[in-house]
N, C-alpha and C positions, 0 to 999 in steps of 0.2 A: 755641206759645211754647217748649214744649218741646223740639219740633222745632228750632224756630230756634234755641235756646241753645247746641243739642247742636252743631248745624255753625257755630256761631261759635265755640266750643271749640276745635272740630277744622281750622277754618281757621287758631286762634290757633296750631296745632301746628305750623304748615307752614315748614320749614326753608332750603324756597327762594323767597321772598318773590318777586314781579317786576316790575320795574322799567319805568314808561310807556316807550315807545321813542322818546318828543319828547324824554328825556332821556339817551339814546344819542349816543355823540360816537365817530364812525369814524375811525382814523387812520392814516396810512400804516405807523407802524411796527407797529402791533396788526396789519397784516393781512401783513407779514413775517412779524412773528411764532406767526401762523396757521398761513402756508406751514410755516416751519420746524419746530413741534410738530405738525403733520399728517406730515411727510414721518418723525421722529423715530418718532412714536407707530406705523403702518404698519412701520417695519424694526425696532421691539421686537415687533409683534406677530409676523410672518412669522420672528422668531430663537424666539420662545417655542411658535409653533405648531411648526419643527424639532422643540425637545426635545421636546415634545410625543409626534409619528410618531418618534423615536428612543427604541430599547428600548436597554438598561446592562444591566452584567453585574456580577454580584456572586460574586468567589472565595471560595472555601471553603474550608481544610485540614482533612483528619480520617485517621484507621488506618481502613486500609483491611480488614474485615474478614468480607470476602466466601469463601466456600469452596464448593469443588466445582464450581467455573464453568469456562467455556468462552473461548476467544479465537479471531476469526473474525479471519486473516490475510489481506488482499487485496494480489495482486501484480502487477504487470504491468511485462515485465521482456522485452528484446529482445537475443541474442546476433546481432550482424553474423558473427563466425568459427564461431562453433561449428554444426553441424549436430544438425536434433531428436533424431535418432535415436541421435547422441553422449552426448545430457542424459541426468542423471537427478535425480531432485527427492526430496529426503526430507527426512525431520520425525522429530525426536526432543526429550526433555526429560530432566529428571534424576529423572521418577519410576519412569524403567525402557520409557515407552511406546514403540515406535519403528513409525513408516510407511516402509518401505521403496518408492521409486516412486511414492508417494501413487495407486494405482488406485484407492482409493477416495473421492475428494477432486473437488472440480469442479475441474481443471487439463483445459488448454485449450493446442495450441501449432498454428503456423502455422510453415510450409517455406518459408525465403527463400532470394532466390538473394543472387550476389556484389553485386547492387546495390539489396537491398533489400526485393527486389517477392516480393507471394507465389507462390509457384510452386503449391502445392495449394490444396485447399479446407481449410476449419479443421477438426481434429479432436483427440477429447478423450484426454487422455496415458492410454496405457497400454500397458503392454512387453508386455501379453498378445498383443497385436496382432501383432506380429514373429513369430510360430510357424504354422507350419503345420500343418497335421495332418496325420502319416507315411503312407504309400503302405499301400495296402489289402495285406490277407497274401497273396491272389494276385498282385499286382506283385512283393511283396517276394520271393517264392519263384519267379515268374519269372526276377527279376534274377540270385537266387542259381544258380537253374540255369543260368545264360547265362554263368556265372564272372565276376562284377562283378571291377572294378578291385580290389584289396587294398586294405584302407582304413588301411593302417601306423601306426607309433605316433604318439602325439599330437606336435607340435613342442612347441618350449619348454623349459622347465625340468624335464621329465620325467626320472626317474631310470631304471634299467636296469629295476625292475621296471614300469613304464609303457612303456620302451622292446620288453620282452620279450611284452606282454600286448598291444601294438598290431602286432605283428606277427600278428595274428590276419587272416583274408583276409576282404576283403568280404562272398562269397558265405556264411561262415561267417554274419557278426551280421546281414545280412540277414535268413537263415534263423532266425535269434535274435529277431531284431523281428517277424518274422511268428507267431510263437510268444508272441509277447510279452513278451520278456527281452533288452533286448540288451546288448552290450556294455562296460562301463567303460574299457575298454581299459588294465586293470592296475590302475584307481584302486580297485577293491572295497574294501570296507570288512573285509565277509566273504565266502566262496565262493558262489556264487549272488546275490550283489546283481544288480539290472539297471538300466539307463542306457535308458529307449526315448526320450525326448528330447536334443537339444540341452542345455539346462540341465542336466538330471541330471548327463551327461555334465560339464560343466563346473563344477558344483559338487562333484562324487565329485575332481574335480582339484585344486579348493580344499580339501579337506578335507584331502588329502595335501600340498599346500604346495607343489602343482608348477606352472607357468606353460602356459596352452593358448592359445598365440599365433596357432597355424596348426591352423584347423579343416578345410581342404582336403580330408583323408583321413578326416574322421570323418562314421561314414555320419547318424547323426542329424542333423549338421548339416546333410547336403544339403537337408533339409527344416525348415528355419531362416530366415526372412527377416532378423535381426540382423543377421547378416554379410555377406547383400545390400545391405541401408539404408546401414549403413556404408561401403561403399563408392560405394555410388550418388547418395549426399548428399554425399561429401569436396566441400567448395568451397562450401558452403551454408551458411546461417545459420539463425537460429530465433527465434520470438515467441512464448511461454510468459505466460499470464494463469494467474487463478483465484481459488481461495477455499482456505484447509488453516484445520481448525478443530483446534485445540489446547489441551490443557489449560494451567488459567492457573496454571502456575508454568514458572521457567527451563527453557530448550531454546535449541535452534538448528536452524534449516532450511535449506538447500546445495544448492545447484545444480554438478554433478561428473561430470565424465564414465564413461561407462561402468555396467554393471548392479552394483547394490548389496547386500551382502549382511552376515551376520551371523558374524563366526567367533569364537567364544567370547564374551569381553569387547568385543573389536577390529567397529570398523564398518572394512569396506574396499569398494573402488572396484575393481572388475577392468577394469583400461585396456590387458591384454595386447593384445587384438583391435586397437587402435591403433598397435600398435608402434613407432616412433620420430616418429612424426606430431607435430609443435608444436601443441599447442593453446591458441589464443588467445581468452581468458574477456572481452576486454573488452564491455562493455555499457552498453545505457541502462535505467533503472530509470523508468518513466513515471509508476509507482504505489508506493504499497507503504505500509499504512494497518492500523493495530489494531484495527479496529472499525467503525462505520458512521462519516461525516462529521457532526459539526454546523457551524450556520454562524459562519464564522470561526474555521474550524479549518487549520490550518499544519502537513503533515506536512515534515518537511526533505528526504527523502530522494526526492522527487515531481520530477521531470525529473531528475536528477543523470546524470552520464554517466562511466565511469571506462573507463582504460586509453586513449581514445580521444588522446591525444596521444603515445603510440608510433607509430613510425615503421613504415614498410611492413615494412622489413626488420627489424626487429626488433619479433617479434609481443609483445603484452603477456599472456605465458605466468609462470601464476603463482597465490596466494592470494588473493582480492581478501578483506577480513576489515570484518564491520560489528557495532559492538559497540554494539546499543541496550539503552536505559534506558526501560522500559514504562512509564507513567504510568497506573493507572485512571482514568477520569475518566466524571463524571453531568454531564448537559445536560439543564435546566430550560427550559421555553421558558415565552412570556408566557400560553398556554392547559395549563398543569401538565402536560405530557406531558415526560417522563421517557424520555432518551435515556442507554444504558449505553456508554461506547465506550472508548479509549486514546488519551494523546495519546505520543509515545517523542521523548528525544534520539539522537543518535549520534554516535561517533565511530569513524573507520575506518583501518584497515592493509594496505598490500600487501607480501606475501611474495615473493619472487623465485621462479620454480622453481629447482630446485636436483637434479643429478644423483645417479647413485649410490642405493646402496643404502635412503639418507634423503632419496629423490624428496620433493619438495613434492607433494603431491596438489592441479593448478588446480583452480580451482573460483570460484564465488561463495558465500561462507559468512555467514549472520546470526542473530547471537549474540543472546540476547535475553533479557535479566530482569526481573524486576516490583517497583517501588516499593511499599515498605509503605505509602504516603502517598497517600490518594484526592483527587484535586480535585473540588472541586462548581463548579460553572458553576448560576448562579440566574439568569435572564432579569427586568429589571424595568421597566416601563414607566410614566409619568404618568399619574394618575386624572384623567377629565374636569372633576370638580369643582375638581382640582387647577390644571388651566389654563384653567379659567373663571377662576378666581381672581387670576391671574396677570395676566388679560387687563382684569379692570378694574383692578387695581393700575395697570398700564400707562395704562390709558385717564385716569382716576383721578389719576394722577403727575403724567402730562404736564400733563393741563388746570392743574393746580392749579402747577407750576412756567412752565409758560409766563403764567397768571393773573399773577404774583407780579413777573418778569420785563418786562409788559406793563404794568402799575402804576408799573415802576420809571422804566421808560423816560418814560411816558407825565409823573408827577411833573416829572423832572427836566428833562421838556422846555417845560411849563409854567413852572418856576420860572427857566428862562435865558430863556423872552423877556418875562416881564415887568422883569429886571433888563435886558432889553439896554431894555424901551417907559422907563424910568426912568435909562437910561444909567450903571448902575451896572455895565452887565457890562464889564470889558477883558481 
């Protein structure tokens, strides 16, 4: 009895009661209106499974207040006029660091011809490469005995004591390099300096202020591949990739011809070796990114192409100038993994070249400073139980508004034919 009371209790609880099916009445429009809450309920559920597999983003402002960090520059950057051997690549900031060259950086460039195509294989930047190593002391002292060509004073901007000091004869600083001291050709600093390179040589010229345009006669240079490249590329173009890791405060990093060097305060470009040559910087920029990518990330500057609507004849020689604004930014993803990267605006100027003594130095130049202001990127996505929930709301909804609907119709179509069986309907 107990037993029984108990499940007569628990039948009495039962909130969906059921109803004999002798007392079921089918009707045309209940099963419209089937169709159309079936077809309804299916495109709510397929829109809520979407949000569902879609993750959101939630932005963040805060002071950004990271120190001692790093910023990992990715470029990829194609000169159609300029030849590789012409570039050169360097990285500076305002806390005094300077890369000259970047030889120590993953930079990467690729030798094109006038229509594009690579001419070499890929290989990784570095000026080291352009030098040879000078002729053993028994050649040099061969040559000397054999009375080498006179190697005269340097061309260019050399003054009388350059001109005076380059009159010195071949077989002389031959004899000098196989000794191991050769020549400055007037540029000493003091008596006894020695020049056994090419560069020495042309930085002992930069120190005095004099222009080494014509290395023809200078014997270091004969063992020099620079000024072979340089003329064996004129007509060539260049593709330049990599990585330059930089500390995170303002700087800029340029692409400019010629080898780059430090005189005093002053960064300069020695472009004598080119001497009146037009060079034209325009370029495609394929890449050019602050940090690793997350997704749905937009950098601006990613295919851009400048100077390219100059005309043949008038090459686009000049400053190309890019003046970004660094963004920190964190990326949260929906598994908590924490991505550091940059997102940058920009905005950009071109300089004309300009002759005379206040030459333009061409080039590609990118300016670059850091936003005190960190964005946070939060990845968030819907909890399952979130769109369980969702999904009998839907199920749920519908039944009970199409119920309500299906009532209405059904009433109201009872109640017009008994007034049409009573002829009261007109």
């Amino acid at each position: 009895m107990s037993g029984g009371g108990f499940l007569g209790k628990l039948k009495a609880l039962d909130a969906y009661p059921k109803i004999n099916e002798d007392f079921f009445t089918k009707t045309m429009s209940g099963g419209i209106i089937t169709i159309v809450s079936s077809v309804v309920m299916v495109l709510l559920f397929l829109s809520e499974l979407r949000l569902f597999l879609t993750t959101s983003s939630a932005h963040e402002l805060s002071v950004d207040v990271g120190r001692g960090e790093k910023i990992k520059i990715h470029f990829d950057v194609t000169f159609p006029k300029v030849p590789c051997a012409w570039l050169s690549l360097d990285a500076m900031d305002i806390s005094g660091e300077l890369h000259l060259d970047l030889v120590d950086h993953d930079v990467y460039k690729q030798r094109l011809n006038a229509n594009g195509s690579p001419v070499k294989e890929v290989e990784k930047h570095n000026v080291d490469a352009t030098k040879k190593k000078p002729p053993s002391a028994v050649n040099a002292t061969a040559s000397a005995a054999a009375g080498g060509a006179p190697a005269g004073g340097a061309a260019g901007a050399a003054g009388a004591e350059g001109g005076a000091a380059g009159g010195a004869g071949g077989g002389e600083n031959a004899t000098a390099l196989a000794n191991g001291c050769g020549s400055c050709y007037g540029a000493e600093d003091k008596q006894g300096d020695c020049c056994n390179t090419c560069d020495e040589v042309r930085a002992a010229y930069r120190r005095k202020g004099w222009a080494l345009s014509n290395v023809d006669h200078i014997e270091q240079c004969a063992h020099d591949l620079y000024t072979e490249a340089i003329k064996e590329q004129a007509g060539e173009g260049c593709h330049m990739w990599g990585m330059l890791e930089v500390n995170k405060v303002a700087g800029n990093f340029h692409f400019a011809p010629g080898r780059s060097y430090q005189q005093g305060s002053m960064h300069v470009h020695d472009i004598a070796p080119f001497g009146d040559a037009v060079i034209d910087f325009r370029h495609v920029i394929h890449k050019l990114s602050f940090g690793e990518p997350y997704p749905g990330m937009k950098n601006p500057l990613d295919g851009a192409k400048a100077g390219q609507a100059a005309a043949a004849a008038a090459a686009a020689t000049g400053m190309f100038q890019y003046f970004l604004k660094v963004v920190p930014t964190s990326y949260t993803d929906l598994s908590n993994k924490t991505l550091s990267t940059n997102q940058f605006s920009v905005t950009e100027n071109f300089r004309e070249a300009q002759g005379g003594a206040g030459r333009t130095l061409p080039g590609v130049f990118f300016f670059y400073d850091l936003s005190p202001i960190k964005v946070k990127i939060v990845e968030h996505g819907s909890s399952f139980l979130s769109f369980l929930t969702s999904v009998c709301a839907i199920v749920g909804g519908v039944f009970t508004v199409s119920g309500i609907v299906d009532a209405f119709v059904y009433t109201g179509t009872r109640m017009i034919k008994k007034k049409m069986e009573l002829g009261k309907f007109s």
